[in-house]
OpenMM code with the backbone's topology and positions (N, CA, C; nanometers):
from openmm import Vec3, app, unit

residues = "UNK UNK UNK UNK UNK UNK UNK UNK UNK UNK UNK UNK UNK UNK UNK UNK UNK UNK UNK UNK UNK UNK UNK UNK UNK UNK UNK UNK UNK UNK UNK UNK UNK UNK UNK UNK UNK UNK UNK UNK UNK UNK UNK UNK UNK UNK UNK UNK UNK UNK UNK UNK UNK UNK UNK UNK UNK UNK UNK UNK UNK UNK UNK UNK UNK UNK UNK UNK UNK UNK UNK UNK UNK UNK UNK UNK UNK UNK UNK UNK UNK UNK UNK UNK UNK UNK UNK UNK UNK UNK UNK UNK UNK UNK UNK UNK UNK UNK UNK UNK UNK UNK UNK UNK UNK UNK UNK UNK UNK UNK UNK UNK UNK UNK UNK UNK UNK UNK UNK UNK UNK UNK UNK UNK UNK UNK UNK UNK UNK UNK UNK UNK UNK UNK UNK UNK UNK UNK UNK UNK UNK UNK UNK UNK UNK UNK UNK UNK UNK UNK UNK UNK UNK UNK UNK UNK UNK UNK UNK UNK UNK UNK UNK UNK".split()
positions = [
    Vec3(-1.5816, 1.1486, 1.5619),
    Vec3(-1.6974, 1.1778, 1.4782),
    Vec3(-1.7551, 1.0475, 1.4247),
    Vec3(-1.8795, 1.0453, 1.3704),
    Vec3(-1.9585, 0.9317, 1.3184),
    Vec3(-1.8710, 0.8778, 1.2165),
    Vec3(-1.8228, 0.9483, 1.1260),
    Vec3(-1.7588, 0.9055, 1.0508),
    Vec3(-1.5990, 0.8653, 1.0243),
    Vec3(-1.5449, 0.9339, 1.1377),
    Vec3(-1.3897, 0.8626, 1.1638),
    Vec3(-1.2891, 0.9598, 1.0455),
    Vec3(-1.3576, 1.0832, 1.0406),
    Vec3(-1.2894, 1.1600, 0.9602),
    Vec3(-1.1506, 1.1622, 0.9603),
    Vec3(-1.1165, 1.1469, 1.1105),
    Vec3(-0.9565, 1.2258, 1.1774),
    Vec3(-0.9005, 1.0661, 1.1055),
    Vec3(-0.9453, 0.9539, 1.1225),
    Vec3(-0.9094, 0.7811, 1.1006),
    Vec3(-0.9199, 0.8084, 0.9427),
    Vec3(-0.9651, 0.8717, 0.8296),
    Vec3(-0.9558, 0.8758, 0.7133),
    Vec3(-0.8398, 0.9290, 0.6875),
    Vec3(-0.8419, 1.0783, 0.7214),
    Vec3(-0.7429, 1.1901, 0.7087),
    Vec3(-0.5573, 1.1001, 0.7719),
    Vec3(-0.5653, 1.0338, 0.8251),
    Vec3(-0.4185, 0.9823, 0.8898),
    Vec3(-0.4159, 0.8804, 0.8153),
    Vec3(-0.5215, 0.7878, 0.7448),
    Vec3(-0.4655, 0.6814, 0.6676),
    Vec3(-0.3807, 0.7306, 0.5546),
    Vec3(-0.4463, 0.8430, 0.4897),
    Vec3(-0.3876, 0.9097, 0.3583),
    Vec3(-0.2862, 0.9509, 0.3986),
    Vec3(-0.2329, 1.0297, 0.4983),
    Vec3(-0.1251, 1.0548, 0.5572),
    Vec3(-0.0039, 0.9466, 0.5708),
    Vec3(-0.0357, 0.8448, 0.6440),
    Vec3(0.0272, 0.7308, 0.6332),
    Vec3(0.0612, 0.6641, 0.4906),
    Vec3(-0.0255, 0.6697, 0.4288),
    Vec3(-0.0145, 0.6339, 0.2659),
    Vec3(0.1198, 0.6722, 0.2088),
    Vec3(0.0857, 0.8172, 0.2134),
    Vec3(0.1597, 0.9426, 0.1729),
    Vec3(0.2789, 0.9179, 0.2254),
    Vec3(0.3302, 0.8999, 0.3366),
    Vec3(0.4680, 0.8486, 0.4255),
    Vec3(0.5553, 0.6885, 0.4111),
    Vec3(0.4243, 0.6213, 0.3477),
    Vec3(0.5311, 0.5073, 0.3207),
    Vec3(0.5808, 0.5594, 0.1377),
    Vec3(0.5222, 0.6160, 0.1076),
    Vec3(0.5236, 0.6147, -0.0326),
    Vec3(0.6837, 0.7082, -0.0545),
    Vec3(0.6820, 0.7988, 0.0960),
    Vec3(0.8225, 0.8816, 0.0831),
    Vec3(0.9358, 0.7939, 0.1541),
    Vec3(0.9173, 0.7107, 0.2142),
    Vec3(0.9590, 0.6448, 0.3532),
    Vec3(1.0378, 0.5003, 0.3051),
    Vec3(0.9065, 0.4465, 0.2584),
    Vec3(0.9300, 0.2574, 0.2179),
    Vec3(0.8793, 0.2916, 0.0817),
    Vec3(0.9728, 0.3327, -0.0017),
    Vec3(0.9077, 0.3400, -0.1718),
    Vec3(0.8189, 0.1968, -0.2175),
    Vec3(0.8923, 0.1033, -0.1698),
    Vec3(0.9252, -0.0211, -0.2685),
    Vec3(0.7601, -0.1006, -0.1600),
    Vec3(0.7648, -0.0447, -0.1030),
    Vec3(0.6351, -0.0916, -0.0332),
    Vec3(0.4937, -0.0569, -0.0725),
    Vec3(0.5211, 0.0552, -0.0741),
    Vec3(0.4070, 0.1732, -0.1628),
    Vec3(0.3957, 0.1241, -0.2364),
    Vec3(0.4913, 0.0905, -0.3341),
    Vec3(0.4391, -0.0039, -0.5112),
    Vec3(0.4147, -0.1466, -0.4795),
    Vec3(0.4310, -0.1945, -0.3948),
    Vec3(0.4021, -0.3104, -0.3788),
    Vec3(0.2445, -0.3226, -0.3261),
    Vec3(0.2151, -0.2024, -0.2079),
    Vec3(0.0379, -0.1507, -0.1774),
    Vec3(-0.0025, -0.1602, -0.3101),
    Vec3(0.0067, -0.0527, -0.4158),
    Vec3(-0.0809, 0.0039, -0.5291),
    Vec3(-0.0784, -0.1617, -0.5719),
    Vec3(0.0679, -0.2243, -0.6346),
    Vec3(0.0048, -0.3224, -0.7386),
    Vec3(-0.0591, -0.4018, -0.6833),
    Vec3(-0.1085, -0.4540, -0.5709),
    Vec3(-0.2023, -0.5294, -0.5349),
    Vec3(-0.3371, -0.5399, -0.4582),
    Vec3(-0.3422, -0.3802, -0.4386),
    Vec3(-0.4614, -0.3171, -0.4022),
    Vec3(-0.4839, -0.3057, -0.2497),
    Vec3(-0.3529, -0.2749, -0.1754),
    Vec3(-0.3790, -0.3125, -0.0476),
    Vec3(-0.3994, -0.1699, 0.0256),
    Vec3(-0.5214, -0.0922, 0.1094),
    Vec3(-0.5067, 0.0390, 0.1398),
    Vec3(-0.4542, 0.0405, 0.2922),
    Vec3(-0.4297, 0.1541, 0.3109),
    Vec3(-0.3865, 0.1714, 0.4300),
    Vec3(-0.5026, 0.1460, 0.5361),
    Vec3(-0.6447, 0.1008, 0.5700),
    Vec3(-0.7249, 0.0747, 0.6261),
    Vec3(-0.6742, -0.0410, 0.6685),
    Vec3(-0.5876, -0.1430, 0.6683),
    Vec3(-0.5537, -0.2095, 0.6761),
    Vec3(-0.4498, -0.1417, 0.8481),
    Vec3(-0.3651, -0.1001, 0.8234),
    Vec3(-0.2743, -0.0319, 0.9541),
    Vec3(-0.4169, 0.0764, 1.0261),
    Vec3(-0.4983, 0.1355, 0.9650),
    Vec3(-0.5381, 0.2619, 1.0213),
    Vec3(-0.6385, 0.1446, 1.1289),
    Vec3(-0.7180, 0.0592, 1.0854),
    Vec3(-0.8520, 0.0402, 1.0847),
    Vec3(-0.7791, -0.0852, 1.2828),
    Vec3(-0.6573, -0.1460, 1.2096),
    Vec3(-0.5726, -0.2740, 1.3219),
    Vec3(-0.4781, -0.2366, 1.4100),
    Vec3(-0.4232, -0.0688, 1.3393),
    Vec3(-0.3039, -0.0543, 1.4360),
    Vec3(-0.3730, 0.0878, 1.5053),
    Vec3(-0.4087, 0.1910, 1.4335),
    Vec3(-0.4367, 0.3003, 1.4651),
    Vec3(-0.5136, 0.3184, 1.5724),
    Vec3(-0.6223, 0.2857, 1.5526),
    Vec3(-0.7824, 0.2511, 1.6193),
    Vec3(-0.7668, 0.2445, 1.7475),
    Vec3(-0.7216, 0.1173, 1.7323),
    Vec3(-0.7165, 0.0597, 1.9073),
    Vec3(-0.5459, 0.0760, 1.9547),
    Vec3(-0.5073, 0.1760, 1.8899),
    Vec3(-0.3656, 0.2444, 1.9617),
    Vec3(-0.2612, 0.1231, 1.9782),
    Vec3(-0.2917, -0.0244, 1.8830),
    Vec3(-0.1667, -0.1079, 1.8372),
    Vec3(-0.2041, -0.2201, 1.9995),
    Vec3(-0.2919, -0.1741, 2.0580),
    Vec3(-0.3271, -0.2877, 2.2032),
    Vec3(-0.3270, -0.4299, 2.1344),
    Vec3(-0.4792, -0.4203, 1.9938),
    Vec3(-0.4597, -0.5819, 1.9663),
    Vec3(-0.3634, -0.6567, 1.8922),
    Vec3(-0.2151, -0.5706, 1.8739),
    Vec3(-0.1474, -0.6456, 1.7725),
    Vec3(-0.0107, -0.6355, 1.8655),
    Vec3(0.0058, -0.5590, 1.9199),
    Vec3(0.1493, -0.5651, 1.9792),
    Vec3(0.1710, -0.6436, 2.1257),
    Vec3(0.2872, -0.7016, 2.1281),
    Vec3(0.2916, -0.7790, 2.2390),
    Vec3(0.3044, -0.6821, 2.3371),
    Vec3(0.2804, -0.7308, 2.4599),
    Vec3(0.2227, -0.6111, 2.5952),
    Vec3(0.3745, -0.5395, 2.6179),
    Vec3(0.4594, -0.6161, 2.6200),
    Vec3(0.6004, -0.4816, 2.6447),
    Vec3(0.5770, -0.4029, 2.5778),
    Vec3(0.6013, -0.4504, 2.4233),
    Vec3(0.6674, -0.3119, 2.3224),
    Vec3(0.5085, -0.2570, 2.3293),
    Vec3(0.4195, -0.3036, 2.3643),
    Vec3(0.2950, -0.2114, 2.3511),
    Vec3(0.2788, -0.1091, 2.4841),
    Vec3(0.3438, -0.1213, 2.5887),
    Vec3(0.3569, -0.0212, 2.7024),
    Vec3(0.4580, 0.0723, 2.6799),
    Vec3(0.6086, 0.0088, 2.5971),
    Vec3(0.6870, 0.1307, 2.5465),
    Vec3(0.6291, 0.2001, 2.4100),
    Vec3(0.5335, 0.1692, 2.3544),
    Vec3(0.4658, 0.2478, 2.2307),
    Vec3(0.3779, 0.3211, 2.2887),
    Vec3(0.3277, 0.3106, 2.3827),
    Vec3(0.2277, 0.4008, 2.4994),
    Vec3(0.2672, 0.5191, 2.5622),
    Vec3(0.4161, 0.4440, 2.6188),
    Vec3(0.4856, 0.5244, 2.7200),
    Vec3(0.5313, 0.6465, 2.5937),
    Vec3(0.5621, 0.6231, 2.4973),
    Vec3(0.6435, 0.7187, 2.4080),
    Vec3(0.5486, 0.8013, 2.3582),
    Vec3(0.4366, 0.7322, 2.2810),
    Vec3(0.3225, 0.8074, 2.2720),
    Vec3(0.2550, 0.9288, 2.3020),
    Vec3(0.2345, 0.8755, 2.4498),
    Vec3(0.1927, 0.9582, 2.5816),
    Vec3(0.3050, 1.0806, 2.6507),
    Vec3(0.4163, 1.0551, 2.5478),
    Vec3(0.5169, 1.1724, 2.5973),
    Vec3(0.5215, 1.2717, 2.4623),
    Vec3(0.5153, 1.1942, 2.3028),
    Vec3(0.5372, 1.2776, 2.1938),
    Vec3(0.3938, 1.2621, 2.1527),
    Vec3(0.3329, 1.2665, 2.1743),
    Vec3(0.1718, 1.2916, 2.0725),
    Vec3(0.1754, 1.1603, 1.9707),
    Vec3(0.0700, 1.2014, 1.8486),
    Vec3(0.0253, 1.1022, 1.7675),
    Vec3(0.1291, 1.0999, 1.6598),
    Vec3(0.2625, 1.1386, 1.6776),
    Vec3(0.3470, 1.1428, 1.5491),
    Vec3(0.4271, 0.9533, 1.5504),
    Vec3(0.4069, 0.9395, 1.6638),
    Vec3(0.4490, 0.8072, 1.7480),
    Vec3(0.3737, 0.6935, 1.6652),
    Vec3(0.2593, 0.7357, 1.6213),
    Vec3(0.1372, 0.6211, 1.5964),
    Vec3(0.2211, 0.5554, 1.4490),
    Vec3(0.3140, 0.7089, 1.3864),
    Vec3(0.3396, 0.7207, 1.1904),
    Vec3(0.4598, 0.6317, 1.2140),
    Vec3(0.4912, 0.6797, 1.2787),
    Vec3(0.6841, 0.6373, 1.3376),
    Vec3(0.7011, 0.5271, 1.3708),
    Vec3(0.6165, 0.4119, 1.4422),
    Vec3(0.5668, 0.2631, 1.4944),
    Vec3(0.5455, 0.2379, 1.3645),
    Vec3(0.4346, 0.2540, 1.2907),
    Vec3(0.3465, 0.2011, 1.1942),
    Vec3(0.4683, 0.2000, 1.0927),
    Vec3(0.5524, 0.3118, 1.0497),
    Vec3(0.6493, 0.2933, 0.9640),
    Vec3(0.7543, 0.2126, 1.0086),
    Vec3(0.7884, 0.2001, 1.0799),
    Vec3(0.9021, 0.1026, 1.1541),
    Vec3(0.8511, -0.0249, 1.1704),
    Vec3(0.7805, -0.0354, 1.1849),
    Vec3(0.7030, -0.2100, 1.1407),
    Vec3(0.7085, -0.2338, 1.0334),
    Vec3(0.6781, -0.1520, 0.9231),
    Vec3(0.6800, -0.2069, 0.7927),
    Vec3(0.8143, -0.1566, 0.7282),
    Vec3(0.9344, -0.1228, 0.7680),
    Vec3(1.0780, -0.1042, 0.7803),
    Vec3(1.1363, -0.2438, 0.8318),
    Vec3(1.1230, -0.2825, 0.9037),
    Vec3(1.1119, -0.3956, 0.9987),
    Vec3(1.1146, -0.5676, 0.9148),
    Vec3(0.9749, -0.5135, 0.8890),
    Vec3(0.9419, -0.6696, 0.7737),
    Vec3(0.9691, -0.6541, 0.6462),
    Vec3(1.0077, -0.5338, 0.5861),
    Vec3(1.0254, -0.5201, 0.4531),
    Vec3(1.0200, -0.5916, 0.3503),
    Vec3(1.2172, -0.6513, 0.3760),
    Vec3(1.1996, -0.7839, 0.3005),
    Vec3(1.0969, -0.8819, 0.3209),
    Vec3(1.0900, -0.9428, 0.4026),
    Vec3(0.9175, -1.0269, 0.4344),
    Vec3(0.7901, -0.9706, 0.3118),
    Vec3(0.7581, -0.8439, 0.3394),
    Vec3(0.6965, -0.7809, 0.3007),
    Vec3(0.7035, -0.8210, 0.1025),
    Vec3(0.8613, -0.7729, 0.0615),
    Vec3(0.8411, -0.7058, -0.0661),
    Vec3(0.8438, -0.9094, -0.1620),
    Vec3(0.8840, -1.0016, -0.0763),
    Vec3(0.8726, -1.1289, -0.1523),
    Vec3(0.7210, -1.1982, -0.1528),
    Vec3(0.6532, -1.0969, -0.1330),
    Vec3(0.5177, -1.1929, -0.1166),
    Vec3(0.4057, -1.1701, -0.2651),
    Vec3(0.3721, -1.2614, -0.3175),
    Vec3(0.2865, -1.2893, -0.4279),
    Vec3(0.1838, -1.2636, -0.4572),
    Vec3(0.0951, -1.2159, -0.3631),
    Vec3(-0.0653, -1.2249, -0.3583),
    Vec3(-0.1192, -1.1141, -0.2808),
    Vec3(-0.2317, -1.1207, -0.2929),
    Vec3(-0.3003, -1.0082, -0.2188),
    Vec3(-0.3506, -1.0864, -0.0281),
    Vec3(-0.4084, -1.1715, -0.0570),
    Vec3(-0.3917, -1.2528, 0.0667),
    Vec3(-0.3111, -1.2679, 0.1718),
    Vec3(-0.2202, -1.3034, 0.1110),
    Vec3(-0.0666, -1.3648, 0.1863),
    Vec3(-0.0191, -1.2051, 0.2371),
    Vec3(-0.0031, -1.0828, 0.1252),
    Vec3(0.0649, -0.9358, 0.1519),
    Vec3(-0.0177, -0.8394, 0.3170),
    Vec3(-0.1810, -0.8775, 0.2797),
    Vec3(-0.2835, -0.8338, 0.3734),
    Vec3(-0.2719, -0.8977, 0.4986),
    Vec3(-0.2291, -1.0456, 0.4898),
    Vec3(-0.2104, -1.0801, 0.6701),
    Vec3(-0.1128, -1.0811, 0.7025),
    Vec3(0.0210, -1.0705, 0.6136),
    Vec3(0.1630, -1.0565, 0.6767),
    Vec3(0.1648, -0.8833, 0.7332),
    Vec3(0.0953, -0.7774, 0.6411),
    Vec3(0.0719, -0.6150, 0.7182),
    Vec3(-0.0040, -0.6561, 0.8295),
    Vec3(-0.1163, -0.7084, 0.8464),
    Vec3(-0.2158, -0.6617, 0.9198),
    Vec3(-0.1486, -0.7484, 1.0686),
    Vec3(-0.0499, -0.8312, 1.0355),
    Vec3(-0.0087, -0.9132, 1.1867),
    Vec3(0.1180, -0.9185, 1.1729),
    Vec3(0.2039, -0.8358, 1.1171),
    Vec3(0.3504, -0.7827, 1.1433),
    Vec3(0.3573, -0.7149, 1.3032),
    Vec3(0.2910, -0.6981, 1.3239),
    Vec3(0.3166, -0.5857, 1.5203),
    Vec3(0.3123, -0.7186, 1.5817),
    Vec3(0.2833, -0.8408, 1.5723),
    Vec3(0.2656, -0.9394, 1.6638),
    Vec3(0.4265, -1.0252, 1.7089),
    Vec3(0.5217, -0.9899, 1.6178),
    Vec3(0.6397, -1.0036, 1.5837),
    Vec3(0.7259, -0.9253, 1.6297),
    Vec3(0.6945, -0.8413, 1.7373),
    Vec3(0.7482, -0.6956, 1.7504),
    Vec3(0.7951, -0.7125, 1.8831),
    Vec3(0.8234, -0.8103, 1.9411),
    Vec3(0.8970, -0.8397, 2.0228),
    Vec3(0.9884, -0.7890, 2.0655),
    Vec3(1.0741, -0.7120, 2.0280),
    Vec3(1.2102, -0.5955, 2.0748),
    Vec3(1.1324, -0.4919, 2.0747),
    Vec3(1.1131, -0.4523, 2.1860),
    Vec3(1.0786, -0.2918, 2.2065),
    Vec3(1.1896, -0.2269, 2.1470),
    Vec3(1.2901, -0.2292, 2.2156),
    Vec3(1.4049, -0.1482, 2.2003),
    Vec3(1.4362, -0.1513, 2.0260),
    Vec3(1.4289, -0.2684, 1.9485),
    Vec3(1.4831, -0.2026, 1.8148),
    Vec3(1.3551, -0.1716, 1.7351),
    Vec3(1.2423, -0.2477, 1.8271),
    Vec3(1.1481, -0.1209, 1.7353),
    Vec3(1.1521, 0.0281, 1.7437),
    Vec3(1.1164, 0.1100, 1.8265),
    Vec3(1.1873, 0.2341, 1.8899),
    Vec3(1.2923, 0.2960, 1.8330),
    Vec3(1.3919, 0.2794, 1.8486),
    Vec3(1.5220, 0.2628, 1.7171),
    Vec3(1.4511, 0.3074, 1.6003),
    Vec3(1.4210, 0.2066, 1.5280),
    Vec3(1.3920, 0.1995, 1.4179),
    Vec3(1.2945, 0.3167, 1.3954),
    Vec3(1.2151, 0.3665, 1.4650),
    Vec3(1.0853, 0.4392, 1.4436),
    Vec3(1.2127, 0.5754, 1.4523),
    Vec3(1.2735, 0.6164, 1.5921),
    Vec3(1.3366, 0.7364, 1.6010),
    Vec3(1.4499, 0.7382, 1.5203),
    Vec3(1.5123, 0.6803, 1.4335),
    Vec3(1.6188, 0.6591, 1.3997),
    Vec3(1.6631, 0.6249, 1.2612),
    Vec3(1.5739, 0.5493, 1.2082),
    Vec3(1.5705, 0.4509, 1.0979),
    Vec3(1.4451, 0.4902, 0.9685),
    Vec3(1.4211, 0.6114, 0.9861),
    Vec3(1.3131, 0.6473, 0.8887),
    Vec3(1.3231, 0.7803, 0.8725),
    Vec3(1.3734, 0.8511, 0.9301),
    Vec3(1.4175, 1.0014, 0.8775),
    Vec3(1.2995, 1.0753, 0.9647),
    Vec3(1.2934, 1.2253, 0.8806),
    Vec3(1.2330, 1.2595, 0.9811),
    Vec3(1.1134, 1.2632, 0.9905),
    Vec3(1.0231, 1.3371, 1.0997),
    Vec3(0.8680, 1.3053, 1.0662),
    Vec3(0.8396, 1.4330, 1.1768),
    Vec3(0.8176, 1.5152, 1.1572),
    Vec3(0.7693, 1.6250, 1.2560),
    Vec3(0.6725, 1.6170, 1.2800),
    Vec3(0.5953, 1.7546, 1.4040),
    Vec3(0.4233, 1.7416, 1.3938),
    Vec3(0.3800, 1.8428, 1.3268),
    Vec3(0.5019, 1.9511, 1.2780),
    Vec3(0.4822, 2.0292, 1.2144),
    Vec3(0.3963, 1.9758, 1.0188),
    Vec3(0.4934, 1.8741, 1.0238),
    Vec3(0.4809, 1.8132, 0.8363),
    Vec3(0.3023, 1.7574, 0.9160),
    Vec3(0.3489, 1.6852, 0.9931),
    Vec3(0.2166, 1.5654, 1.0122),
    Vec3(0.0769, 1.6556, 0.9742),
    Vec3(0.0438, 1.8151, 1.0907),
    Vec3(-0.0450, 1.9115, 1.0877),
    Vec3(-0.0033, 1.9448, 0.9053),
    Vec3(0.0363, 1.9824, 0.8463),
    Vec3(0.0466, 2.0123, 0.7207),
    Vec3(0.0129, 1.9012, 0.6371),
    Vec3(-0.0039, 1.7579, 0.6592),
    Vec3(-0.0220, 1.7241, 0.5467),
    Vec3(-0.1630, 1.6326, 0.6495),
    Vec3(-0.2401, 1.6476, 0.7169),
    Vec3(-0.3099, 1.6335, 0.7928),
    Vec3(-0.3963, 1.7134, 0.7393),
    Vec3(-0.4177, 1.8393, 0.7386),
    Vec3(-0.4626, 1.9517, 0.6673),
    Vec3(-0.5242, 1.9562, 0.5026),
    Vec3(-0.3961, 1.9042, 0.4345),
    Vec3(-0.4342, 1.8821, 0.3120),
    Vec3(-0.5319, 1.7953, 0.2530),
    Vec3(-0.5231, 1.6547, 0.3824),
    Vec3(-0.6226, 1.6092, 0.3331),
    Vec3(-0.7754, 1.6073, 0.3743),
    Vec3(-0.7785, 1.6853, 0.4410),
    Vec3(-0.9017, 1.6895, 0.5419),
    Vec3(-1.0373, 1.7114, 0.4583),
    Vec3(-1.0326, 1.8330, 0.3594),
    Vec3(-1.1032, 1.8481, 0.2706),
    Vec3(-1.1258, 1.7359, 0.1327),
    Vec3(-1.0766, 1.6851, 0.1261),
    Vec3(-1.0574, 1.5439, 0.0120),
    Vec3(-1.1053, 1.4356, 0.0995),
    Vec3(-1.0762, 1.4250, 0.2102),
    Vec3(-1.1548, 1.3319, 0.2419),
    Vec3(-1.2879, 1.3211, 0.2968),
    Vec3(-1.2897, 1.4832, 0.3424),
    Vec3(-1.4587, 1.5018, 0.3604),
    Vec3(-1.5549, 1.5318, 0.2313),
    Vec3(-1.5087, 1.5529, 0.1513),
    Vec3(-1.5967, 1.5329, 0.0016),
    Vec3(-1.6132, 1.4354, -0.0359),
    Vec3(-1.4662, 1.3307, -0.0092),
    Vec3(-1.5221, 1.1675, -0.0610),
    Vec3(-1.6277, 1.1445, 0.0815),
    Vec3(-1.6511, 1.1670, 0.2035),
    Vec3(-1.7453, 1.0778, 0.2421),
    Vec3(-1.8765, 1.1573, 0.2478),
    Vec3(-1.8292, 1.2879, 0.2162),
    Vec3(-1.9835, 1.3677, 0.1843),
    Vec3(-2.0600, 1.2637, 0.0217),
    Vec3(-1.9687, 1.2932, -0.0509),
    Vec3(-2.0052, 1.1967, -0.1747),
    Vec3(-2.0930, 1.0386, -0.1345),
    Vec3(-1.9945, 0.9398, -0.0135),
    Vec3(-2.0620, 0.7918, -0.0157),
    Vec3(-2.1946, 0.8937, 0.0653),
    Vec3(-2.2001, 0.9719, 0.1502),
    Vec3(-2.3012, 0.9882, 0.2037),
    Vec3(-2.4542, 1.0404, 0.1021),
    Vec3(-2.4364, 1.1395, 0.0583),
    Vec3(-2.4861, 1.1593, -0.0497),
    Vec3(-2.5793, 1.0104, -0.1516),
    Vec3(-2.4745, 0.9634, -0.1732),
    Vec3(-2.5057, 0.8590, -0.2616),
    Vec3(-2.6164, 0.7498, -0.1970),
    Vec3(-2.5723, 0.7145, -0.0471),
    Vec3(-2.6264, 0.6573, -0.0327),
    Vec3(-2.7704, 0.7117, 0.0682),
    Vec3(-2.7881, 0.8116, 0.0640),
    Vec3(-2.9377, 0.8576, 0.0667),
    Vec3(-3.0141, 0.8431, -0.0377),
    Vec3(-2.9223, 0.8704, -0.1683),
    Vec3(-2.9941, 0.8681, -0.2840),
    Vec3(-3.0466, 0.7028, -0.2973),
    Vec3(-2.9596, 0.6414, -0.2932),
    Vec3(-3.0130, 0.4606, -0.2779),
    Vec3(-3.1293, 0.4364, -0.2289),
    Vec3(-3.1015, 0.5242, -0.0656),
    Vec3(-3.2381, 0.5169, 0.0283),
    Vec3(-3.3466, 0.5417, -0.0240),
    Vec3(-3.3289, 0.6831, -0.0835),
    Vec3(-3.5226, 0.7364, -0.1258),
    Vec3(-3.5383, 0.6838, -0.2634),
    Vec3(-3.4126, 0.6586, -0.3479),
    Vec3(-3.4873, 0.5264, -0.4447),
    Vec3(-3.5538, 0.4051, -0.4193),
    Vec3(-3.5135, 0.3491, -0.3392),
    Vec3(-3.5687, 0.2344, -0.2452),
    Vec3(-3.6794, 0.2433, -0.1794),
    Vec3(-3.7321, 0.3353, -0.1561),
    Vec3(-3.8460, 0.4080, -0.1182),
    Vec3(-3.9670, 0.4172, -0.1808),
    Vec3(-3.9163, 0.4975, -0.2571),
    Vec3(-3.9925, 0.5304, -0.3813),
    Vec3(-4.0404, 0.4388, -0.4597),
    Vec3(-3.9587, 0.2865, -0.4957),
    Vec3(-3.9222, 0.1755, -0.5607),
    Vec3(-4.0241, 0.0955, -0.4794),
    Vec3(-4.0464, 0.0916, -0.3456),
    Vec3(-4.1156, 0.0128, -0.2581),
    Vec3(-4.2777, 0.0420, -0.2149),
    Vec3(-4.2637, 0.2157, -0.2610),
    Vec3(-4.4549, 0.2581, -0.2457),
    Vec3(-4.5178, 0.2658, -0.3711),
    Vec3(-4.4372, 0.1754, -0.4783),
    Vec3(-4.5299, 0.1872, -0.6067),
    Vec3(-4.6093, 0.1278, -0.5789),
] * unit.nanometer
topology = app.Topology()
chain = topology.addChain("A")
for resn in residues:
    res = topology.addResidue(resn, chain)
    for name in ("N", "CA", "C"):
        topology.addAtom(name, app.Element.getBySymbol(name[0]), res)
């Protein structure tokens, strides 16, 4: 869709999963303002092609392409399982945003990434995923009905503002 509804709806999802998953990560997102657009927008999108090295990115494919999109939560959480510590010593908003956004480049072991995703994070069904997929679908189509909204209103002020 124009608006990347399904790419909204899975960031919150993802949100929602480190926050049950990687606690200490989640508080480390909030206190420094880092959103999940960050994984949705670098890893999600382009299915992890521009960040993962070409092995573990053909076994994240290959697995993918056998279990559906629960693969995308399970990678994405196991990367940031992965760097954790890395992750939870960092100071800034800067330094926190390019160590997430280029942690998959590091991902060099297929095999204990994999692991880590099936193994090392508990569970993750597609049953929960569709359920909390669901929940947010409506919350996030009101927030972009809302920017949309708003910014028509900008438009025909601007308009209006411009044929005085």
């Amino acid at each position: 869709t124009p608006n990347m509804i399904d790419l909204h709806c899975d960031q919150r999802v993802l949100l929602e999963l480190i926050g049950q998953k990687l606690p200490r990560i989640k508080k480390l997102f909030e206190d420094y303002g880092v959103s999940s657009t960050v994984i949705g927008s670098s890893w999600f999108l382009p299915l992890f092609v521009t960040v993962l090295p070409t092995e573990t990115l053909l076994r994240v494919w290959d697995t993918f392409f056998n279990e559906g999109s629960k693969v995308l939560f399970r990678v994405s959480l196991a990367l940031l399982k992965l760097n954790e510590e890395e992750i939870l010593v960092q100071n800034d908003y800067s330094c926190l945003h390019k160590l997430v956004k280029n942690c998959p480049q590091k991902a060099f072991d297929c095999e204990q990434l994999l692991h880590v995703a099936f193994h090392g994070i508990g569970s993750l069904s597609d049953r929960k995923l569709t359920k909390m997929r669901k929940m947010y679908l409506p919350i996030v189509q009101n927030e972009l009905d809302a920017v949309r909204a708003e910014a028509e209103h900008r438009l025909a002020s601007a308009r209006l503002g411009g044929n005085s």
